[in-house]
N, C-alpha and C positions, 0 to 999 in steps of 0.2 A: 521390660520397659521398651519403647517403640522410639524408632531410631526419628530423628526429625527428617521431614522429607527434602530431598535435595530438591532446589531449582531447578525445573526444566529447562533441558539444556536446546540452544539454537541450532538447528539444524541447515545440512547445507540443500542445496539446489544441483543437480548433478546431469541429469537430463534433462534435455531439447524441448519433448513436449513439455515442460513442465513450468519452462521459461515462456513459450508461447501459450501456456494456458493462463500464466500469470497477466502476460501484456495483454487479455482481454477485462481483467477488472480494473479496479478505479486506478487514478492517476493523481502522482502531486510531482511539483517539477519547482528545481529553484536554479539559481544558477552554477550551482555547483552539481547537480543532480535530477536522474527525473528516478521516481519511484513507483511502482506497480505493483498490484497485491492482487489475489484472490482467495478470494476464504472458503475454505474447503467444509465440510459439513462432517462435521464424526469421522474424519480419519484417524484421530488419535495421534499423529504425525508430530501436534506443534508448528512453531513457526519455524519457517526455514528459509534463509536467504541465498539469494543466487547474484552474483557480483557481474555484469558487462563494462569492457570498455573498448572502446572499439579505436581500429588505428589510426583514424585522424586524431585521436588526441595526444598521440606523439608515439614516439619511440617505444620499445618494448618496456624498457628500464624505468619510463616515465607510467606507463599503464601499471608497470607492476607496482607501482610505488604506491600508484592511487587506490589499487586495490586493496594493498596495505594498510593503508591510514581508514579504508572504508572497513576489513577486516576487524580492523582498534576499536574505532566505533560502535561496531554493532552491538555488543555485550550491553553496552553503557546502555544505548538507547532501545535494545528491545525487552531491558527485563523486566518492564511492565507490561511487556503485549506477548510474553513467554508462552502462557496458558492457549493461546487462540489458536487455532488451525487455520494458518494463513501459509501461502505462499509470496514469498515477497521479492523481487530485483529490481538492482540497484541500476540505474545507469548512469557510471561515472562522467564527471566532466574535467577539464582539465585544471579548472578553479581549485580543484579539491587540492591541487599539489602545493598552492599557497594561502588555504584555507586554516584560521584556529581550528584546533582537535575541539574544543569546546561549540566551537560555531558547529562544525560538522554533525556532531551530537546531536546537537539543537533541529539541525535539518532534517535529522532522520527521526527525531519522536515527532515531529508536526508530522513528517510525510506519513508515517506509523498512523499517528489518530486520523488522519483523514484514510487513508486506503484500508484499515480495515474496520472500518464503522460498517456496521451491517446493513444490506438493501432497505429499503423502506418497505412497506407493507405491497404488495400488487393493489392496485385499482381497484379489483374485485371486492377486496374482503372493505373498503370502505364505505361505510352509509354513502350514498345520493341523499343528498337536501331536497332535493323535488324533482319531480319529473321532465325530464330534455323538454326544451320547446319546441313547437309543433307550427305549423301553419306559416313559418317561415317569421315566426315572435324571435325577439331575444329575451334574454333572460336580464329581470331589471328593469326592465323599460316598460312602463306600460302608455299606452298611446289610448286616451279617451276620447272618442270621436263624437 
């Protein structure tokens, strides 16, 4: 008999490029957080997040807290987006230290479905409805002289 398959489990973020290859895909930002994803194509990886907080948001003791409460978080809100090959970070705010666990949650499945929704199709591979105008026409307008 075949054992049931475990959850895939969330993986972390551990190298530099990987945080900077993230902050060039999509962006969702609240005020507790901004979040950045890029979806990687067939690495097999899964999703993995990578946590920032940088020191204007206070004291070490105050970052590390935040990371905490985002560490809690994450399990809750990524195990519907477990399956995807994304890279995802987090960048904390200092809201998050007086933020509901529940709110927090909340924050990160919205930022979740908006940053990893996959690109739209390129340009290319769309039909054109008619041919670009020509002769300096717009398109719509026709002028009967």
């Amino acid at each position: 008999m075949r054992e049931p398959r475990a959850a895939p489990s969330l993986g972390r973020l551990t190298k530099r490029p990987d945080f900077v290859a993230a902050a060039s895909g999509r962006r969702f930002h609240t005020e507790r957080m901004t979040v950045q994803a890029r979806l990687r194509e067939g690495s097999g990886l899964g999703l993995r997040f990578g946590l920032t907080v940088t020191k204007r948001v206070g004291h070490a003791t105050e970052r590390n807290r935040i990371k905490r409460r985002l560490r809690a978080a994450i399990p809750t809100a990524g195990q519907d987006y477990a399956m995807l090959d994304a890279d995802v970070v987090i960048i904390g705010r200092r809201d998050i230290l007086t933020a509901d666990y529940h709110m927090l949650v909340d924050d990160l499945r919205r930022a979740l479905r908006v940053v990893t929704k996959p690109k739209s199709a390129p340009a290319t591979d769309r039909p054109l409805s008619s041919s670009p105008p020509s002769n300096g026409e717009r398109r719509g307008h026709s002028h009967a002289g």
